[in-house]
Structure formats: structure tokens, C-alpha cells
N, C-alpha and C positions, 0 to 999 in steps of 0.2 A: 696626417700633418706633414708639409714639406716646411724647410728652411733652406739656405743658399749652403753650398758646398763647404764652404769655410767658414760658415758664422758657428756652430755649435762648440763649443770644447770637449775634453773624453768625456767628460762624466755627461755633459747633455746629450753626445753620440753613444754614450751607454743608455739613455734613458731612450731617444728616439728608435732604438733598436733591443728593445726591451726582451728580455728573453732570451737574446745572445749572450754564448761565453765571453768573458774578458777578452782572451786570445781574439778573438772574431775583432771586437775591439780595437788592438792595439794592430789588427793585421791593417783595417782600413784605414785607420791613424798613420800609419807608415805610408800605404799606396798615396792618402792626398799629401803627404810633409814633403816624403822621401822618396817617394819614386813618382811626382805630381802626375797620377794616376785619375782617369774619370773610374764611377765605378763600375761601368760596364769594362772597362780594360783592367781589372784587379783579375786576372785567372785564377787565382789562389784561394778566390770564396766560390760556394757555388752558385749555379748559377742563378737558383731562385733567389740568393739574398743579392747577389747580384741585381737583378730585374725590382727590387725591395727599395735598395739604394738608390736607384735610379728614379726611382718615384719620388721618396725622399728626400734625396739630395738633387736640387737643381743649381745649374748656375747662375751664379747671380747677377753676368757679365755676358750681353749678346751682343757681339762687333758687327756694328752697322759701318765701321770706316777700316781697312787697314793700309796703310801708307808707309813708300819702302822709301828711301832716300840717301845719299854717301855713300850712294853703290853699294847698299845692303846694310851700313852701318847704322844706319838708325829707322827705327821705325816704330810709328806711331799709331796709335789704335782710338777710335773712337767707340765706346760703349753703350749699350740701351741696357739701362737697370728694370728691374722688376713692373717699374710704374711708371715707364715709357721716357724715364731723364736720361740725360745723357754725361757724360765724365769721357776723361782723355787719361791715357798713359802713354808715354813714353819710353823707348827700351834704346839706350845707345851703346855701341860696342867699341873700345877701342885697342891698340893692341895688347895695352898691362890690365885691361878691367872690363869691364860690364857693368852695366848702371841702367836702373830703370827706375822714372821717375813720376810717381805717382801721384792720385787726386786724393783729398781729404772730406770736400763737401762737394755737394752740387751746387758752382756758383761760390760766389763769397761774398759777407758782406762789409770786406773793410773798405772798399768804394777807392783803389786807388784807380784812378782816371787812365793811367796809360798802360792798363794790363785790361787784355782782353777780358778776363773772369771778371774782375770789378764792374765794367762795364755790364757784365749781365747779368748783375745781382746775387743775391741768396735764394736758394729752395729748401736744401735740407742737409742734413748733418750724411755724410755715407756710415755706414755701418761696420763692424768690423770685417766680418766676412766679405763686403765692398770692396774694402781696401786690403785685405790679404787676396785673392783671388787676383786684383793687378797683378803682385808679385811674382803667384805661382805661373801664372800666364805666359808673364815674362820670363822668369826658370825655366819652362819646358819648351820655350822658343829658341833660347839661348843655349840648351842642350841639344837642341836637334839642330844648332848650325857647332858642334863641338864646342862649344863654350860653357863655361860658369858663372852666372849672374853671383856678384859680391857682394855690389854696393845698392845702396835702395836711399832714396834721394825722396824727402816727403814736400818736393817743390813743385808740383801741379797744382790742379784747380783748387782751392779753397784755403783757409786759414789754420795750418793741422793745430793750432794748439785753442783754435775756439774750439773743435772736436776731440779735444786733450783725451780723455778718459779711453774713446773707442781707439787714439789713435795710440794713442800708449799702451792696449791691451793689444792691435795687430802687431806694433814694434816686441812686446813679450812672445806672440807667438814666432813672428821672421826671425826671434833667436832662438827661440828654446827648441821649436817643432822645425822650422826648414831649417835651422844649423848656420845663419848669417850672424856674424861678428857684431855685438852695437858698437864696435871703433867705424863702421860701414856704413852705419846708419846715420843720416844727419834729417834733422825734423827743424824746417825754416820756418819762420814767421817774422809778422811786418811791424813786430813790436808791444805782443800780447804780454804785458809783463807779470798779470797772477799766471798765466800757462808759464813762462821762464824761471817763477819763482817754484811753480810745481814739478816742473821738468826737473828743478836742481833734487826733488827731492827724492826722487824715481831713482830704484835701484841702478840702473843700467847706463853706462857712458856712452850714450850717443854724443855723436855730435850737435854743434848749434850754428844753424846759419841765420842770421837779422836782414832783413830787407830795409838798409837803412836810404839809401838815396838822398839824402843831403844830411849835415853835418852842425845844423841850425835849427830853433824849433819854426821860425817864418815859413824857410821853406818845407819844412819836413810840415808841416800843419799841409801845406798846397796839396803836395805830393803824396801824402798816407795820412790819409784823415785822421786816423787812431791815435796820431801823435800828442792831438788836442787831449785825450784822454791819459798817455803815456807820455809825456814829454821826454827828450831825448836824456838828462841827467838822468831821470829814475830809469829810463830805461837800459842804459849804458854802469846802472850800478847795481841791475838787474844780472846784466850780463857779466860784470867782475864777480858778484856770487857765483854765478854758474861756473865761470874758469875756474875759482877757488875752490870749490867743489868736486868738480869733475875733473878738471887740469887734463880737460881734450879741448879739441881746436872747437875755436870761437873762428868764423866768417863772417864779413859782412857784405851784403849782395849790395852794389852801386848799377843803376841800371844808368846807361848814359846818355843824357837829354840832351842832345844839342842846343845851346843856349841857354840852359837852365840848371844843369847844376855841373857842367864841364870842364868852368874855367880854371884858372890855376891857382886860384884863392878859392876856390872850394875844396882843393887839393889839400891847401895848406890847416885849411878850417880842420879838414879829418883830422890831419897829420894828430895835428894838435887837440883836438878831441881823444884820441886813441892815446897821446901822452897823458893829458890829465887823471884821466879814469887808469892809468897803468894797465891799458888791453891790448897786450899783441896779438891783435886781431890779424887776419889774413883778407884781404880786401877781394872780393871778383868784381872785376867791370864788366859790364854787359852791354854789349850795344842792343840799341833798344831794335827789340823785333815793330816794325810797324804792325798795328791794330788799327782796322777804319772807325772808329772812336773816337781818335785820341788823335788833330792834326800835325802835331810835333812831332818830328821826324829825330832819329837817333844822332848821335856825334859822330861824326868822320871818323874813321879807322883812324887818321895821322893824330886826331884831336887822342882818341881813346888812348893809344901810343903815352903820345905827350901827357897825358893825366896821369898813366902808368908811373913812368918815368919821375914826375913829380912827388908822386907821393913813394916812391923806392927813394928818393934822392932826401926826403923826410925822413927816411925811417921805418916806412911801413910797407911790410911784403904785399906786394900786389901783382896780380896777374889777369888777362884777358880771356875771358871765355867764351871759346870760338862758337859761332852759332853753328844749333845741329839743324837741320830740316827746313830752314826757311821757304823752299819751293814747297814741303808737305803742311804751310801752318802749325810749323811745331813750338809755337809761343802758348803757354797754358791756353788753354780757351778759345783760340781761333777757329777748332773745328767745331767745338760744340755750338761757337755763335754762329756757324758757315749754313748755308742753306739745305734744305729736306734732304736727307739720304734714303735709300733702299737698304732694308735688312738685307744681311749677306750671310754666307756659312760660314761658320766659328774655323778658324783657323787651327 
């Protein structure tokens, strides 16, 4: 029987290696956590349970894309899973952090229209060991350019909290087993409000970021379909539970539409949205990465600026986040909708 590198726990890697000491156990538990080890590189077992493991354990994660970009600072990988789909990660380096931001499904299907993944639907939920394997990926890339990956960012392809269960049991693993902070970890969604009401109940203080993009349910209905189901009240008293609960930072992601939700009374809309519900929320504007999908082009930098500025002038901490990779397609989903690749060698 094989399964992927990181989907088992110890007790299912006790049972898959049946017959083995404990010790043997916790030694290959440490080489994938701790020292993100393949098991042909663990020296420490011999070599038959070596060659054992190997059979065993495969990867669950073959890079058909690796793309380098900010003069090394960011780079992004495109994956072929077990059954020929494909998922993207992201790894960015800056000089106080490391962050690497990861897929939840293949595909999504909350159908927002100006995000490349929306555009190419749902296939399937990733699995845990899917999405811990981005991470360690990321970790032992980030170690061999002398860095430490921190932060883990669950803003890639799909919806993490429609995959709540598997995505909450890889966020237990990235604390307990790799030794990442949940103040590090922030798990976004576009407004899943039973996932934010079960997030609040989950041991562990992650963070919460909301893909909120308008400040209205009219346009929020245009813009993130899910809204029809979550209207922005319950969803914004969703989110006042979570801060009272966890009392860690509430974001909310503004991607910015030129023409469409830019101007300066949508500024004020938030402002005043974020007064009502008492959320001192921390705002990110994003200028919209272009997708051939979607013809609406992003908000001028001066425009992005000036929104900023507005809603700082309200009351409400906001800031611009600088885009990483544009020349490498690093908006979720751009590569996996980009055209046939050649498998490559695992990096």
C-alpha cells in the first residue's frame, strides 16, 4: 500500500510500517517535520527500511512549472497531483519574513468572475498531505537559500474553509509537527460564514483574512456570488465573533476594480461598514492582477493610493499590497489555466 508523504499521522505511519520500533517511528516523523527529509535522504534508518519507505511513501506534489521572479524573491511552482490535476504555490521572501502561499482545492467553486480559479471551476477538495507537502516544499527551498519559512498564507487556489476539516487538520499539523506559530498562519475565505463560525471554534489562533471587495450586498452579490447565500451583515457579525473570540487580527482583502468598486464612496461605504459592526479590521488593496476571463482591468496605482488614503482618513488602517510575480502569472490560477506543460525534475 502506498499513500503521499504527509497524508498519514504517527499512528497511521506506525500502522503502515507495521513491525517497526516506536523509535524507527518518531525517527522518520522528525526527518519529514524536522529536518524535511525524502526517505531515501534519512541516513539514520537502514537502508532496507529506507528503499521500504520509498515505496511507501511517494510524493504527492510533481512540478511541472517552477518560475523565479524579484530577482529570486518569489517563486512559484505549478504541481501535477496523483491524478493528473494541477494546484499552484507560491513562496515569497522578504527581508523580515518568508511566506508561502498555498492551494486548498483544485479549482473553486465560489465563481468570483475576476480571479483566475473561479473562472475554472471546481474538481475536488486537496487532501491533507496535498497541502502540507506545499509547505514543507516551500521550508526546504527556503532553507537552502538560508532562510526560514514563518508565515503560511492559505490564499491560493480554492476556498480553504469549504475544505475546513482537511484544512484545519494540515494547519494542526504546520504547528505541532513543522513548529510554525498559528499568530502565522492566516486561512482566507470569500465569505464561508458556517467555516468562520467553526474556525472560531478551533483551538488554535490563526489569523482571518475575508475576501470582502465591496462594502454593499448589490455589489457584493456581482462580485462573490456567495454573498447571495452570506449577506454581508451576517457575515461581518460572523467576523465580530471571530475577533471576540480569538482577539487576533481580522483582514479584509479589497481587490481593486477600476470602475467598480474604487471610488470614494465605496471608501466611505467600508469606512462605515467597519464602524457599525465595531471591526478594526486592517484593509489590503490589491490591484487586480489581469486574468484573460475577466475584461475589467485593475485601478491605477494613483486611484489605489487615493482609496488608501481615504479610508486612513476614515479611520481604517489600510495598506497596498505590492504585487509579487506578475511577469511569472502569480495571481492564483493563472498557471494552472495557462497552456500544456512538460513534466520536469522535482526541484
Amino acid at each position: 500500500m502506498t499513500t503521499s508523504l504527509y497524508q498519514p499521522g504517527r499512528e497511521e505511519l506506525a500502522e503502515l510500517l507495521d513491525g517497526q520500533p516506536r523509535y524507527r517511528v518518531d525517527q522518520i516523523w522528525q526527518g519529514l517535520y524536522q529536518n524535511l527529509a525524502t526517505p531515501a535522504e534519512m541516513t539514520n534508518l537502514p537502508k532496507a527500511l529506507r528503499a521500504t519507505l520509498s515505496e511507501r511513501l511517494e510524493p504527492a506534489l510533481q512540478v511541472l512549472v517552477r518560475r523565479v521572479s524579484d530577482g529570486g524573491d518569489t517563486v512559484k511552482y505549478l504541481w501535477q497531483l496523483h491524478d493528473g490535476k494541477r494546484i499552484e504555490t507560491v513562496l515569497m521572501l522578504y527581508p523580515d519574513r518568508v511566506t508561502v502561499c498555498v492551494s486548498s482545492q483544485v479549482g473553486c467553486a465560489m465563481g468570483c468572475g475576476f480571479c483566475a480559479t473561479g473562472q475554472a471551476g471546481f474538481t475536488r477538495h486537496l487532501t491533507i498531505g496535498e497541502i502540507v507537502e506545499q509547505v514543507a516544499v516551500a521550508a526546504r527551498e527556503a532553507r537552502a537559500m538560508g532562510r526560514r519559512l514563518g508565515n503560511v498564507v492559505f490564499m491560493g487556489m480554492g476556498e480553504p474553509l469549504a475544505n475546513e476539516a482537511a484544512v484545519w487538520d494540515s494547519v494542526v499539523r504546520l504547528h505541532d509537527d513543522l513548529g510554525l506559530s498559528a499568530r502565522k498562519i492566516t486561512i482566507s475565505t470569500v465569505g464561508v460564514v458556517p467555516g468562520i463560525r467553526k474556525l472560531t471554534e478551533r483551538p488554535l489562533p490563526v489569523n482571518l483574512a475575508v475576501s470582502l471587495h465591496a462594502a454593499n450586498d448589490r455589489l457584493r452579490d456581482e462580485l462573490v456570488p456567495i454573498n447571495k447565500r452570506y449577506p454581508i451583515d451576517e457575515l461581518m457579525a460572523a467576523c465580530a465573533d471571530y475577533l471576540a473570540v480569538k482577539g487576533r487580527r481580522l483582514s479584509f482583502e479589497w481587490a481593486m476594480i477600476d470602475g467598480v468598486n474604487d471610488r470614494a464612496s465605496d471608501a466611505i461605504e467600508l469606512a462605515k461598514l467597519c464602524r457599525r459592526f465595531r471591526l478594526p479590521a486592517h484593509v489590503n488593496l490589491i490591484p487586480l492582477n489581469p486574468t484573460p476571463g475577466y475584461p475589467t482591468v485593475g485601478s491605477p496605482l494613483k486611484r489605489v493610493h487615493e482609496f488608501r488614503d481615504s479610508l486612513e482618513a476614515h479611520g481604517v488602517n489600510a495598506t497596498v499590497r505590492r504585487n509579487r510575480g506578475t511577469d511569472i502569472d502569480a495571481a492564483c490560477g493563472q498557471l494552472a489555466a495557462g497552456q500544456p506543460v512538460t513534466l520536469t525534475t522535482r526541484p
